[in-house]
Residue frames relative to the residue before (quaternion, step in Angstrom):
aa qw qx qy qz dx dy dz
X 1.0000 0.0000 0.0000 0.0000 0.00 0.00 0.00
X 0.2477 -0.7031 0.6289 0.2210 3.64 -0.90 1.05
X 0.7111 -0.5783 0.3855 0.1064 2.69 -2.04 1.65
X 0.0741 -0.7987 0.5719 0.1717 4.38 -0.14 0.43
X 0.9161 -0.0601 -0.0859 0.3870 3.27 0.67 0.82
X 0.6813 -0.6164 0.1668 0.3580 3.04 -0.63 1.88
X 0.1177 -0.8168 0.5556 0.1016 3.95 -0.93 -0.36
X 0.8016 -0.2162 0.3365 0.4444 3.64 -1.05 -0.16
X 0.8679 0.2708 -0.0510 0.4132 2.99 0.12 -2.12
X 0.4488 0.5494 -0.4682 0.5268 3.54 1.62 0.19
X 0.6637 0.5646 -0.3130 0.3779 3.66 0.67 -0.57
X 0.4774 0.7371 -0.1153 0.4643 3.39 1.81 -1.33
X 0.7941 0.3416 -0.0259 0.5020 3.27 0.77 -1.91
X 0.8160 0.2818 -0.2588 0.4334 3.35 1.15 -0.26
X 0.4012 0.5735 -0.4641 0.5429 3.55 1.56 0.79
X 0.5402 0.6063 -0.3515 0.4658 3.67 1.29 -1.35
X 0.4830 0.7996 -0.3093 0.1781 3.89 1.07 -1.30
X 0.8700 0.2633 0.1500 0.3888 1.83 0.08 -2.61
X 0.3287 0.7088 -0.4601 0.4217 3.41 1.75 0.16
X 0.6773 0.5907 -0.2309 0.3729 3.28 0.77 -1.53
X 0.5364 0.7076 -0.2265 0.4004 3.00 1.05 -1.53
X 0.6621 0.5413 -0.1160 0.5052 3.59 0.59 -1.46
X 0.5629 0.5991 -0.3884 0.4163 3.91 0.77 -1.06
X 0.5979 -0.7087 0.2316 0.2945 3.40 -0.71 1.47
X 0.7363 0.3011 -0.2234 0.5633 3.64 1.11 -1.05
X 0.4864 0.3858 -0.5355 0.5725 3.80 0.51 0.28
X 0.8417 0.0866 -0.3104 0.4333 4.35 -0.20 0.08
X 0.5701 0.4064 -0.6174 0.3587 3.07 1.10 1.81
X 0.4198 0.6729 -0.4007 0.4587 3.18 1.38 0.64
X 0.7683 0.4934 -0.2247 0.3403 3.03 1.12 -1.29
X 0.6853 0.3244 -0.3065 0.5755 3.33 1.64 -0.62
X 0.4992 0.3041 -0.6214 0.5218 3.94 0.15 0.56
X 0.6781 0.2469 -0.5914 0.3598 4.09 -0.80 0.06
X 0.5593 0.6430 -0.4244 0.3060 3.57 0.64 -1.18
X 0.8195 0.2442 -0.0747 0.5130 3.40 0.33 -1.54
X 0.7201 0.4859 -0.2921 0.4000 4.13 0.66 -0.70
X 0.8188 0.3594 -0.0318 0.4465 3.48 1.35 -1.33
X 0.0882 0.8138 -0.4721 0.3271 3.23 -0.07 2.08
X 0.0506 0.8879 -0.4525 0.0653 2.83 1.35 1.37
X 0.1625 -0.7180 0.6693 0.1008 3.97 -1.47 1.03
X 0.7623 0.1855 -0.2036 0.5857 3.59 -0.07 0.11
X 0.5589 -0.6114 0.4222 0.3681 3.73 -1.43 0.21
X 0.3773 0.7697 -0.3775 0.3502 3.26 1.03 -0.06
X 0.5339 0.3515 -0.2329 0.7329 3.73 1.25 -1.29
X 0.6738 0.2972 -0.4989 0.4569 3.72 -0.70 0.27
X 0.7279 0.5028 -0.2760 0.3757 3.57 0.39 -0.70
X 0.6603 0.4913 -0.2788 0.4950 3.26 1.13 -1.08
X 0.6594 0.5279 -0.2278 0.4844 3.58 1.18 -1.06
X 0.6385 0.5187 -0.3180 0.4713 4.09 1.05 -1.37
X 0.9268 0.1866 -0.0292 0.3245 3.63 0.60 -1.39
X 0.3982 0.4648 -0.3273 0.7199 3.41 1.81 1.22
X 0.2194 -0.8279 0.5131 -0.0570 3.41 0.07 1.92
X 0.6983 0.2832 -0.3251 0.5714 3.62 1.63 -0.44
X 0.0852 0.7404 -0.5649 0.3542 3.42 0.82 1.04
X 0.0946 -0.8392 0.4266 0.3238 3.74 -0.25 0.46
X 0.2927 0.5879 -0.5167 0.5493 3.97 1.56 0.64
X 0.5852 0.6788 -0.3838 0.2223 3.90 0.28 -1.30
X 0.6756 0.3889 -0.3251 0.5353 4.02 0.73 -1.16
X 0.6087 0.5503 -0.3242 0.4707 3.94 0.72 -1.61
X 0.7531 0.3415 -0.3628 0.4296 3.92 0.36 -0.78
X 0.7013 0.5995 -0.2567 0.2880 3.70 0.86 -0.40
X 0.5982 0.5849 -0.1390 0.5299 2.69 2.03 -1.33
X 0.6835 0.5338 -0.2053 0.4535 3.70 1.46 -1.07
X 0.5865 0.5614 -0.2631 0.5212 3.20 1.27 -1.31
X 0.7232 0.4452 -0.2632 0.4576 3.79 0.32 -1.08
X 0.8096 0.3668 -0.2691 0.3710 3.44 0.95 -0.51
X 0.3906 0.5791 -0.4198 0.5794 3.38 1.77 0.05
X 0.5204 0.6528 -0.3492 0.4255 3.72 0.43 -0.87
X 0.8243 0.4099 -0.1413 0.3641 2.82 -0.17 -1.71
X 0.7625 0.3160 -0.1807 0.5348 3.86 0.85 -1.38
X 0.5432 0.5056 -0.4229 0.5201 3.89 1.29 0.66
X 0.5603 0.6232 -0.2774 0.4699 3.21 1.42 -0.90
X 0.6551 0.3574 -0.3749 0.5501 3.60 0.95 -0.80
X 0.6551 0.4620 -0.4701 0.3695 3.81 0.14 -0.59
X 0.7251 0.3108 -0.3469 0.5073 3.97 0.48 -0.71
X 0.6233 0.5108 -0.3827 0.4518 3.93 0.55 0.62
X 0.5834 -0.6839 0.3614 0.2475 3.05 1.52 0.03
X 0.5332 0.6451 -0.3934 0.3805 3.66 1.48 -0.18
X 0.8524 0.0998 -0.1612 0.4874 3.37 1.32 -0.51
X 0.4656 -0.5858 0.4486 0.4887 3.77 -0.13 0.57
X 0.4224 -0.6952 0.5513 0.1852 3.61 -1.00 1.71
X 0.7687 0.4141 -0.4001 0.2784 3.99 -0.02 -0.51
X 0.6676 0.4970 -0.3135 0.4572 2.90 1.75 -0.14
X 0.5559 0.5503 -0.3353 0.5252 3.20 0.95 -0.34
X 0.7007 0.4252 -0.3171 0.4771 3.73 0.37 -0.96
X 0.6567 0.4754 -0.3115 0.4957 3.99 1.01 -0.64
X 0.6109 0.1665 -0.4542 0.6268 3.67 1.08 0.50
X 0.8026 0.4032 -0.1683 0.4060 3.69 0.08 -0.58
X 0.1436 0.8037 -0.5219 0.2471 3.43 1.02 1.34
X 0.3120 0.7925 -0.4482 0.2715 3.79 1.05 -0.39
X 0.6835 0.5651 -0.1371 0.4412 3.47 0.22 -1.96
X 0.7784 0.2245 -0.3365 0.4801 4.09 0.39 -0.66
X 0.3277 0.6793 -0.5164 0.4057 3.69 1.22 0.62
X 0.8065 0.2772 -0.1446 0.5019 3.15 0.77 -1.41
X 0.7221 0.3763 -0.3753 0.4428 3.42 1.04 0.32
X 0.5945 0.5156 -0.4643 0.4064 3.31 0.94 1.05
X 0.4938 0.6164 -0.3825 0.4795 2.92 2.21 -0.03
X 0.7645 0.4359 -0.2397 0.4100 3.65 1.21 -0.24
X 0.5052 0.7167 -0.4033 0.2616 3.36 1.81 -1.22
X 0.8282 0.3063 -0.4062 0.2351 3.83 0.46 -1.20
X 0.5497 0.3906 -0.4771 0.5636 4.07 1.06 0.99
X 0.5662 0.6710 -0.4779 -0.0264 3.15 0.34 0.40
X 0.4397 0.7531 -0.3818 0.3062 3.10 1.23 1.04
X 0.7474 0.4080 -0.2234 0.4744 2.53 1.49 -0.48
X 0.2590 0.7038 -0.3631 0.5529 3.28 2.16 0.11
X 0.7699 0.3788 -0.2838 0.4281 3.54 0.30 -1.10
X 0.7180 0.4901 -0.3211 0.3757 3.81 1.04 -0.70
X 0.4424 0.6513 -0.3699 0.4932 3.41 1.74 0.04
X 0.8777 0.0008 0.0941 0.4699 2.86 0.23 -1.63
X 0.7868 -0.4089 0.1491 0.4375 3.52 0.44 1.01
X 0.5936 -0.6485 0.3486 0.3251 3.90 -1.30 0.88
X 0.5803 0.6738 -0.2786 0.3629 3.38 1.46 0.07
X 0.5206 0.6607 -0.4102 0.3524 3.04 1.42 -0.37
X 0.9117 0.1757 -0.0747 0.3639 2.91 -1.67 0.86
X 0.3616 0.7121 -0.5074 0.3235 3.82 1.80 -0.30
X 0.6371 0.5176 -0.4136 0.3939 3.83 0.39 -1.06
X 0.7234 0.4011 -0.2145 0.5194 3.71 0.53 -1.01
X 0.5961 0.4640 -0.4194 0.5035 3.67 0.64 0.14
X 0.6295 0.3708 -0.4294 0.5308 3.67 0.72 -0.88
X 0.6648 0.4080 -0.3882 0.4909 3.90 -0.20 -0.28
X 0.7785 0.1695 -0.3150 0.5158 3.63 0.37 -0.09
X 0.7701 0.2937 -0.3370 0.4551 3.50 0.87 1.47
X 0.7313 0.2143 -0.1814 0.6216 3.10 1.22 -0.18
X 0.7814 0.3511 -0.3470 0.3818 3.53 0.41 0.60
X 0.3695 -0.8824 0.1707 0.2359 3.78 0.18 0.90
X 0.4309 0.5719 -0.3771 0.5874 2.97 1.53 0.45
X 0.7629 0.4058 -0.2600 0.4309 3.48 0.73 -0.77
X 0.1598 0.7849 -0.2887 0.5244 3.38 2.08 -0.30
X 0.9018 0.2157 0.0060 0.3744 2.67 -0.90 -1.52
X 0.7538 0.1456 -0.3164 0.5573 4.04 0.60 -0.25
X 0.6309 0.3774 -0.6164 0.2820 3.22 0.19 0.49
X 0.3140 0.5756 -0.5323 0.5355 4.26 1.51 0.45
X 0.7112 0.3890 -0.2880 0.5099 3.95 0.24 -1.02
X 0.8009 0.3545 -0.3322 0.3502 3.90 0.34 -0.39
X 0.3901 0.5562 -0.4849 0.5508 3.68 1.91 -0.47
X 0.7397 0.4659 -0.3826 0.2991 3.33 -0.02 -1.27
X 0.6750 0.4930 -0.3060 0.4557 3.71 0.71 -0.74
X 0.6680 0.4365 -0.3910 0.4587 3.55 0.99 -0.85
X 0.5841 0.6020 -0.3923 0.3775 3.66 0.90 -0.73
X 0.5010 0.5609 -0.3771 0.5405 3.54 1.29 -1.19
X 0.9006 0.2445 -0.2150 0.2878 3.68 -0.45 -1.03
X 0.5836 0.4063 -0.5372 0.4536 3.01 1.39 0.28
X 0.5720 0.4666 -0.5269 0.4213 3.79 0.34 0.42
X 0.3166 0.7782 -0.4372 0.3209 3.35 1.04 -0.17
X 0.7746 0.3881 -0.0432 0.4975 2.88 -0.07 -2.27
């Protein structure tokens, strides 16, 4: 059952987060995909997903698994999703860097991928609404480059 309104232990779970967040090799992961990984074609996901001495390869696994996991709690209902996604917007950055292959992302590497971070950037309106503001930014920098 999803949560209609935020609580304590939503507050708990999302200070507990963003601690993590902070941990020294989880925000070097986060800045080398942020700034390094700007993938345009599936190929850069592929070359990075399935080339373990890739040096993107630990930072995408380590990010990807942990977006999962703290989206996973919001579409289970453990933590109230608009709150959780209004501190913990990060995660649909990197999943807008992946969303338009992610079909074929998913036939690589299994139908689960990335499912947690899709419900929140479709079924939850907070997560709605910045993941439209982060596609748009990733789209920007990939024309960039």
């Amino acid at each position: 059952m999803l949560k209609d309104y935020p609580d304590h232990h939503d507050a708990e779970l999302v200070i507990r987060l963003y601690e993590l967040r902070r941990e020294p090799t989880m925000r070097a992961a986060r800045d080398a995909l942020y700034t390094d990984f700007v993938p345009r074609s599936y190929d850069d996901i592929k070359a990075v997903t399935m080339n373990r001495a890739h040096p993107l390869n630990a930072a995408l696994r380590q990010c990807a698994s942990y977006w999962e996991m703290v989206y996973g709690m919001a579409r289970h209902g453990i933590v109230h999703a608009d709150f959780l996604v209004e501190n913990n917007g990060e995660g649909l950055i990197l999943f807008a860097k992946v969303h338009p292959w992610l079909k074929e992302l998913r036939a690589d590497s299994g139908p689960n991928s990335y499912r947690n971070a899709e419900w929140v950037a479709t079924n939850c309106e907070e997560g709605k609404a910045r993941f439209g503001r982060m596609k748009a930014m990733v789209d920007k920098q990939r024309a960039a480059k």
